[in-house]
RODO-2510 file (C-alpha; in nm, 4 decimals, decimal comma):
residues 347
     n   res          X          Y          Z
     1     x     5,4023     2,2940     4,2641
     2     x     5,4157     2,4983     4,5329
     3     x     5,2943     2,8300     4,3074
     4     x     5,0158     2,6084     4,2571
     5     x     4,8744     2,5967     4,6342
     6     x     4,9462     2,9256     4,6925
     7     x     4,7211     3,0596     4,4705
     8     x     4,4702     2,8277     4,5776
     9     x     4,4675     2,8423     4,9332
    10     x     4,3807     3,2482     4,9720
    11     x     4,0594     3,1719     4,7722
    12     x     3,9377     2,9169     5,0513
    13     x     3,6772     3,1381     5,2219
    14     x     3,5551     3,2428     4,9213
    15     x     3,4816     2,9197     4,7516
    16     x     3,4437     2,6679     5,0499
    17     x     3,3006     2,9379     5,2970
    18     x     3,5353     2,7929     5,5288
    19     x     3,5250     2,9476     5,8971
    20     x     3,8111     2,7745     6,0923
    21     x     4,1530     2,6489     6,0650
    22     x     4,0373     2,3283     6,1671
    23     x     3,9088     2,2691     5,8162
    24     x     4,1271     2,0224     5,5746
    25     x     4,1982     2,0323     5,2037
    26     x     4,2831     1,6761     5,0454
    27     x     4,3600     1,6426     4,6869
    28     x     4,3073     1,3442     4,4542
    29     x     4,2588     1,2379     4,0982
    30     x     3,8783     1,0797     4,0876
    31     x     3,8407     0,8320     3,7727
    32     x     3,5956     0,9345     3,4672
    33     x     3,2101     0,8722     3,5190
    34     x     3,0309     0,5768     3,4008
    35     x     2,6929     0,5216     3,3465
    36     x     2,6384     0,1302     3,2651
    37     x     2,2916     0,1701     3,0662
    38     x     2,1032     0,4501     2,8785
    39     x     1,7437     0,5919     3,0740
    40     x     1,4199     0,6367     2,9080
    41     x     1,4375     1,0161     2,8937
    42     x     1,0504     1,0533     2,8523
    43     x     1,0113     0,9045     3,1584
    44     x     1,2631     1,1748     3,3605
    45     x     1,2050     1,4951     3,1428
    46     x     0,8207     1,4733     3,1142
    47     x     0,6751     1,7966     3,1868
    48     x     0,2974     1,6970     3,2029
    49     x     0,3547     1,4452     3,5049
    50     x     0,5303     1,4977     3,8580
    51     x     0,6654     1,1429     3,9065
    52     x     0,7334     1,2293     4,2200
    53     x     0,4764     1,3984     4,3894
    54     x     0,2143     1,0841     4,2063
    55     x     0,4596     0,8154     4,3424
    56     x     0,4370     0,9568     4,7153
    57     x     0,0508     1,0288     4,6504
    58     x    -0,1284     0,8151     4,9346
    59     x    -0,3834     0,6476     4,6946
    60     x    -0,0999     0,5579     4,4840
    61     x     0,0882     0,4326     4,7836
    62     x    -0,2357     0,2551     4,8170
    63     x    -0,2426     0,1023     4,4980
    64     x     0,1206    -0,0186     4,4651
    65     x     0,1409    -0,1937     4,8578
    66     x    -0,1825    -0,3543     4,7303
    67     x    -0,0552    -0,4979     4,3769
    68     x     0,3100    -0,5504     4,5419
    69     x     0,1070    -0,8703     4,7678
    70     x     0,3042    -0,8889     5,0820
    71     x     0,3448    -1,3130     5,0666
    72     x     0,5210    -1,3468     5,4213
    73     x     0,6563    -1,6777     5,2466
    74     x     0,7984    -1,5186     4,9708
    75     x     0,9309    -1,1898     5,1969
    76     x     1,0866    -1,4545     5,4184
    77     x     1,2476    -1,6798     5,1507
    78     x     1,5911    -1,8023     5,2166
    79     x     1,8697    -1,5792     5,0119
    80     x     2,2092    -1,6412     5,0326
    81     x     2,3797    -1,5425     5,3842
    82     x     2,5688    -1,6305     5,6398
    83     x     2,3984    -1,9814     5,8063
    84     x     2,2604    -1,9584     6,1504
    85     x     2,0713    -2,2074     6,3170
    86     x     1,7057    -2,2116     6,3792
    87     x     1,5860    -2,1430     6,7166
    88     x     1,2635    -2,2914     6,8810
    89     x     1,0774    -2,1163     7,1388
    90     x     0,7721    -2,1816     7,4042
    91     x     0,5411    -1,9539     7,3856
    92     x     0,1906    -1,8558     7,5633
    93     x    -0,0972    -1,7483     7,2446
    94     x    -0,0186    -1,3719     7,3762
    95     x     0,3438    -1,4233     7,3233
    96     x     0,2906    -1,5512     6,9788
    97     x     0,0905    -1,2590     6,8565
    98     x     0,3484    -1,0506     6,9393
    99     x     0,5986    -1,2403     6,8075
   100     x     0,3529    -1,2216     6,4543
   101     x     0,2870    -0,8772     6,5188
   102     x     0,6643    -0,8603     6,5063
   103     x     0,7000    -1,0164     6,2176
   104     x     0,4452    -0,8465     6,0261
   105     x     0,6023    -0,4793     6,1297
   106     x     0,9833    -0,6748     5,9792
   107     x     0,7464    -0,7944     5,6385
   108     x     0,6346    -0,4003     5,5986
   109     x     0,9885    -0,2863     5,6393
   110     x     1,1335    -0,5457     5,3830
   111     x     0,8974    -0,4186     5,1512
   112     x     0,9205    -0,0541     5,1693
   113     x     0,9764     0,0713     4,8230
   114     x     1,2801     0,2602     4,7259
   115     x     1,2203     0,6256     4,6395
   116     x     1,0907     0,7256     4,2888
   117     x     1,2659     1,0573     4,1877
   118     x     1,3837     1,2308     3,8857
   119     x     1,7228     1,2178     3,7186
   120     x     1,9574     1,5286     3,9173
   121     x     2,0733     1,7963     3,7315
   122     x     2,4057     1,8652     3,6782
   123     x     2,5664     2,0405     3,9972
   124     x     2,8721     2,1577     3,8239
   125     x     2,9021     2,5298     3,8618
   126     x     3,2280     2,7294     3,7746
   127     x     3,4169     2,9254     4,0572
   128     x     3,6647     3,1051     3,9082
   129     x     3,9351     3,0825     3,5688
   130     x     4,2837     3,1206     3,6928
   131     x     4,4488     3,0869     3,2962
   132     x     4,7559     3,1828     3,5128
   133     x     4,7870     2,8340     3,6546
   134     x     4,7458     2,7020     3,2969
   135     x     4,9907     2,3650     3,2569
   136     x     5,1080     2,3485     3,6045
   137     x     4,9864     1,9977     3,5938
   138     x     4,8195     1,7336     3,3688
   139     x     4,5189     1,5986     3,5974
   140     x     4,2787     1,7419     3,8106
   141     x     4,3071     1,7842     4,1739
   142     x     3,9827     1,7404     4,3686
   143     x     3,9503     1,9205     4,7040
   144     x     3,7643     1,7600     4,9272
   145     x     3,6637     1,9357     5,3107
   146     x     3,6754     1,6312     5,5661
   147     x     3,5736     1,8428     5,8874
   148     x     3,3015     1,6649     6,1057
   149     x     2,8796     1,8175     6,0807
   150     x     2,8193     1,8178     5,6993
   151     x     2,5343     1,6407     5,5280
   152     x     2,7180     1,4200     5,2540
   153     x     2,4948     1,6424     4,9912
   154     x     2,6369     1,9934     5,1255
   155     x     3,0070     1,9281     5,2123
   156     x     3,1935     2,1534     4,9831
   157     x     3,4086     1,9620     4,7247
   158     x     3,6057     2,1365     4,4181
   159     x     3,8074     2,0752     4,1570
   160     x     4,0868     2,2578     3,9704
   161     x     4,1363     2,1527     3,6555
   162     x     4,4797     2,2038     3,4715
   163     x     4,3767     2,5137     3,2698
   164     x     4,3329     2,7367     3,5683
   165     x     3,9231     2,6396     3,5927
   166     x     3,8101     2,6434     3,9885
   167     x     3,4518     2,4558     3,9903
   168     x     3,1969     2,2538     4,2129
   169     x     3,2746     1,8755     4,1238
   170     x     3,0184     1,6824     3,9551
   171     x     2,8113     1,3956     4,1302
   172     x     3,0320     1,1284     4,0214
   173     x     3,3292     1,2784     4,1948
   174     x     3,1544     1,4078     4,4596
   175     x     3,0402     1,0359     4,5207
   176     x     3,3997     0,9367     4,4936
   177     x     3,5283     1,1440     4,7242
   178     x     3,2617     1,0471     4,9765
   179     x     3,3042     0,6842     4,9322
   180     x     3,7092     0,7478     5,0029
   181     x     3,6729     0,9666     5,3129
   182     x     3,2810     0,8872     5,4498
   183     x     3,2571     0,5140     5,3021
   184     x     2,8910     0,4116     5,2895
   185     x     2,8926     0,0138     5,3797
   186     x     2,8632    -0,2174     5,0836
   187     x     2,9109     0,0782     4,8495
   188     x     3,2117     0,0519     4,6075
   189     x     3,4352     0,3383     4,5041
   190     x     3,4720     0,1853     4,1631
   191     x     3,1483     0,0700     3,9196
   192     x     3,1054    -0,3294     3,9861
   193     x     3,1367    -0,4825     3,6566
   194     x     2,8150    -0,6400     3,6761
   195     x     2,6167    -0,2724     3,6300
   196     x     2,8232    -0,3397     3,2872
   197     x     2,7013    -0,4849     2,9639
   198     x     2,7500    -0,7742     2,8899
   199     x     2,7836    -0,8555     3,2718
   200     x     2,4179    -0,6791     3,3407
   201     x     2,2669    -0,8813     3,0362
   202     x     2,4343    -1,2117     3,1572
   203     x     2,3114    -1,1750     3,5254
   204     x     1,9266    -1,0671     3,4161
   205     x     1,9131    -1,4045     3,1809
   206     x     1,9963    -1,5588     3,5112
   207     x     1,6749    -1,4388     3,6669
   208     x     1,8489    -1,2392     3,9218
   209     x     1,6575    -0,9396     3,9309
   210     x     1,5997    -0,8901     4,3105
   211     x     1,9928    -0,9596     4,3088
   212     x     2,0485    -0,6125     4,0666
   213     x     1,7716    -0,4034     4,2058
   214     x     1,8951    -0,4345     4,5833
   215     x     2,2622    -0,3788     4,4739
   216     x     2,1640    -0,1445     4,2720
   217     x     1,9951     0,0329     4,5923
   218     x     2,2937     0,0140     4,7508
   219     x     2,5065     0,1188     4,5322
   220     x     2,3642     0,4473     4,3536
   221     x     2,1920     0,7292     4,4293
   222     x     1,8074     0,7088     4,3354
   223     x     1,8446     1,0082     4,1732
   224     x     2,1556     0,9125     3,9739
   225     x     2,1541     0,8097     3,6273
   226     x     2,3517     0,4833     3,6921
   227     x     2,0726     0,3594     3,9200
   228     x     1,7357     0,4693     3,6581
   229     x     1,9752     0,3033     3,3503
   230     x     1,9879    -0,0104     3,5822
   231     x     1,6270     0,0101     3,7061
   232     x     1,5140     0,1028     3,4001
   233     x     1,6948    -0,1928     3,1891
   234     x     1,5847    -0,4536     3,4715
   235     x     1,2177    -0,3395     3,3737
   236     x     1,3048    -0,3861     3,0283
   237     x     1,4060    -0,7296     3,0628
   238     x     1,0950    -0,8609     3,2712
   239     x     0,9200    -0,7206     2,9830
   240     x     1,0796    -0,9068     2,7207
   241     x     1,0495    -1,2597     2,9688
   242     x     0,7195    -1,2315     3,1470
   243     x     0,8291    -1,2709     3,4974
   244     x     0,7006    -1,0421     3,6768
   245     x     0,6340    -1,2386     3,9835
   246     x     1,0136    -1,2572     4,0485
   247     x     0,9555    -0,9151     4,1793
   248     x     0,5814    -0,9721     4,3498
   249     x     0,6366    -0,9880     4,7101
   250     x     0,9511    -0,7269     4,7460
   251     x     1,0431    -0,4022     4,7509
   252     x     1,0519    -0,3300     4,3816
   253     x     0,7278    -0,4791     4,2233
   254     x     0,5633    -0,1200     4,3269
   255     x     0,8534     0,0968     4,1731
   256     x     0,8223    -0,1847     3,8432
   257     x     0,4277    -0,1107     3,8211
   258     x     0,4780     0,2419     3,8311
   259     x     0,7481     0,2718     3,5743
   260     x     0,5070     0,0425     3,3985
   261     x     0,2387     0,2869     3,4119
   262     x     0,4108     0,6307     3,3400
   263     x     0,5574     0,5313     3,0128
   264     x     0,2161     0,3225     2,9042
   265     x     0,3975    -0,0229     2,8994
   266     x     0,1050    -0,2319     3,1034
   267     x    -0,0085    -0,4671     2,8504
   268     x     0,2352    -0,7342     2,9651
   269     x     0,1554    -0,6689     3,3202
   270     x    -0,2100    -0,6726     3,2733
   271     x    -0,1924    -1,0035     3,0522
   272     x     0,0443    -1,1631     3,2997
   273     x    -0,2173    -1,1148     3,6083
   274     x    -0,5025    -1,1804     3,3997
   275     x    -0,3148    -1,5696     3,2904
   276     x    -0,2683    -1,6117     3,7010
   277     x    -0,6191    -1,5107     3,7605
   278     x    -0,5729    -1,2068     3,9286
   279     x    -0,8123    -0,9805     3,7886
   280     x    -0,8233    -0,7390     4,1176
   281     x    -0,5502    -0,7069     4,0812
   282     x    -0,5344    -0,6194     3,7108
   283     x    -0,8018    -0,3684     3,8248
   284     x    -0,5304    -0,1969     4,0365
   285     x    -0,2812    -0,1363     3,7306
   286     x    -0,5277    -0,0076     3,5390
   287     x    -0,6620     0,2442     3,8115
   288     x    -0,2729     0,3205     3,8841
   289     x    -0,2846     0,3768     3,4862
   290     x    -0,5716     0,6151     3,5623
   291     x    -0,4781     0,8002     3,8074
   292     x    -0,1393     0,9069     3,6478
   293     x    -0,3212     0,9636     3,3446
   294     x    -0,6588     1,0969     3,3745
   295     x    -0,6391     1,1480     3,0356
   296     x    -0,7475     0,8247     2,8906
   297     x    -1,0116     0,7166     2,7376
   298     x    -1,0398     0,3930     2,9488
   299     x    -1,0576     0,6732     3,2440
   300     x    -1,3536     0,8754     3,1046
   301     x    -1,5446     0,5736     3,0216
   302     x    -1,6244     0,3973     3,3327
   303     x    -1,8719     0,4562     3,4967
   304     x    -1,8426     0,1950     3,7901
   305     x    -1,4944     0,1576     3,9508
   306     x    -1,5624    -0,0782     4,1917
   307     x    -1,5696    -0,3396     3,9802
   308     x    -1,2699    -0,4606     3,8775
   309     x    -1,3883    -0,6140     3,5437
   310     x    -1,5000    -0,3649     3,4086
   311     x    -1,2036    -0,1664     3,4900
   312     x    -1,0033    -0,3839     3,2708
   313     x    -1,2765    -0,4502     2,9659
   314     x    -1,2477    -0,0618     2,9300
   315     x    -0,8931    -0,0442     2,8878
   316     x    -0,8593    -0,3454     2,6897
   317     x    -1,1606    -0,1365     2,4879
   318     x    -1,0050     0,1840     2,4640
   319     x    -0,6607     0,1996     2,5839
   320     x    -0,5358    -0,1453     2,5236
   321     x    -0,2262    -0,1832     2,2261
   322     x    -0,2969    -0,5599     2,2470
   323     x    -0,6351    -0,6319     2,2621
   324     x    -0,6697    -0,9870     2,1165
   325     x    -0,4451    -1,1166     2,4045
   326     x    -0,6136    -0,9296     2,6899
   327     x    -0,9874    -1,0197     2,5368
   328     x    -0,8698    -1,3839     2,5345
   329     x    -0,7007    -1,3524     2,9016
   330     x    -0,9827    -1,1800     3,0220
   331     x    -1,3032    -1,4045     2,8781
   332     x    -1,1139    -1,7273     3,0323
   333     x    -1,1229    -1,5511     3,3555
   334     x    -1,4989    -1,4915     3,3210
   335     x    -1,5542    -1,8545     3,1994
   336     x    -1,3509    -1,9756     3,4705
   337     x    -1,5716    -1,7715     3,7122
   338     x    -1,8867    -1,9296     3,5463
   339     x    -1,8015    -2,2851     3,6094
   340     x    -1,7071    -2,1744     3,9403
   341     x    -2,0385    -2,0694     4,0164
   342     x    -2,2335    -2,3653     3,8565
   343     x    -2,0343    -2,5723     4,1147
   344     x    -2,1012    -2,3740     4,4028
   345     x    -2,4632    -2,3920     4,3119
   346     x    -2,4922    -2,7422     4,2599
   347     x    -2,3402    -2,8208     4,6229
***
């Protein structure tokens, strides 16, 4: 083995661009990649919309802090953690503004929505073939430099491979080697079974989406294709149930809505607002829906956007793929405005 690092080490400054002696190689065998779920590739590849330039647009910033509904109840609800005790304090009416000022600033930052970005491409990139170290081992051996001032996403890590092949390692054992040397906190080195089917499937019948999406957060990179399979399957499911509103009120109802609207999926999200009687903010998908596609029909059509009705009787019109069951939603709202009105006018 020794043959082995000999060859390797002269190509150091060449490959790592290394600049002191200070500088460490480490070697390790990182396990195989996994991705837990499959992505919607029209979603990620689609050459006709920047997903992420729209997402960080300020009207659609707008649009999503508006239909996410920022219920301080719901922001605050208990979650499972460590018990403290309540405290009580005095305070003067100036003192207890603050204190809701406070409060409102820690609602914003609970609800700031994770980054929406495209899958990464592939950062593999080969250094140099060295068949002369052909069969001097079975596995790879991953080197990984450990010196202090890199950003995790430019530290050098490479990996010879036994048939001589010097190369850039992947993401996934790039990750791995991160996690083992620069641990992020709460991140895992190895996949947590429950980003696994049927383990995924079994927690998501439970209802514990929030649960997935913030572990999911923590866990992957936005960008990876672990974390859009498990975003993207979590969306799936609340499709298939209905609830939607297990996500209103966090961090992920605006990255859901948007997702919704890219890949033309907001029937169920319309129809689900419209039954709660929230035809604002109906309105809202459908001018997210418009704004990502200007394209539409439903977009060309109206004429008045400030009212919110009408926003969503021209979709249902022209965009709609379920038009019976938005018509219906939508006339019971109306009729439920109408008696509304007769009652206010007969007080």
């Amino acid at each position: 083995m020794s043959g082995f690092f000999v060859r390797i080490c002269p190509l150091r400054p060449l490959l790592l661009s290394f600049q002191n002696s200070s500088r460490t190689l480490c070697s390790v065998q990182p396990a195989p990649p996994s991705t837990p779920t499959n992505i919607d590739e029209a979603y990620l590849s689609s050459s006709k919309i920047d997903i992420e330039n729209i997402f960080l647009s300020k009207r659609v910033q707008q649009l999503l802090c508006d239909l996410t509904c920022k219920d301080v109840n719901q922001v605050f609800a208990s979650r499972m953690k460590e018990y403290s005790p309540p405290q009580y304090k005095l305070l003067t009416d100036k003192q207890f503004e603050e204190e809701m000022e406070k409060a409102m600033r820690k609602v914003d930052e609970l609800t700031q929505m994770p980054p929406v970005l495209r899958k990464r491409k592939p950062c593999q990139r080969i250094l140099r073939r060295d068949p002369e170290l052909q069969g001097l081992h079975t596995t790879n051996f991953v080197f990984t430099d450990v010196s202090f001032g890199y950003h995790e996403h430019d530290r050098p890590i490479v990996v010879r491979e036994p048939d001589g092949t010097l190369r850039t390692a992947s993401w996934e054992e790039r990750e791995r080697m991160l996690q083992t040397y620069l641990a992020t906190p709460g991140r895992e080195i190895e996949l947590p079974k429950m980003f696994t089917e049927p383990h995924l499937t079994s927690v998501l019948d439970d209802g514990k989406y929030v649960f997935v999406l913030d572990r999911a957060c923590l866990q992957f990179e936005p960008n990876s294709e672990q974390y859009l399979g498990v975003t993207q399957r979590v969306y799936a499911h609340l499709m298939e149930t209905g609830k939607f509103d297990e996500l209103r009120s966090t961090r992920h109802f605006g990255p859901m809505c948007f997702y919704y609207a890219v890949t033309h999926q907001c029937d169920p999200l319309i129809l689900s607002l419209l039954k709660s009687g929230s035809l604002e903010r109906a309105a809202k998908v459908v001018e997210l829906l418009h704004v990502i596609h200007p394209k539409l029909e439903s977009a060309r059509k109206i004429n008045n956007g400030n009212i919110p009705e009408l926003y969503v009787e021209a979709y249902i019109k022209w965009d709609s793929q379920n038009k019976a069951a938005l018509e219906l939603a939508l006339q019971s709202i109306r009729e439920a405005n109408q008696d509304d009105k007769i009652e206010h006018e007969k007080e």
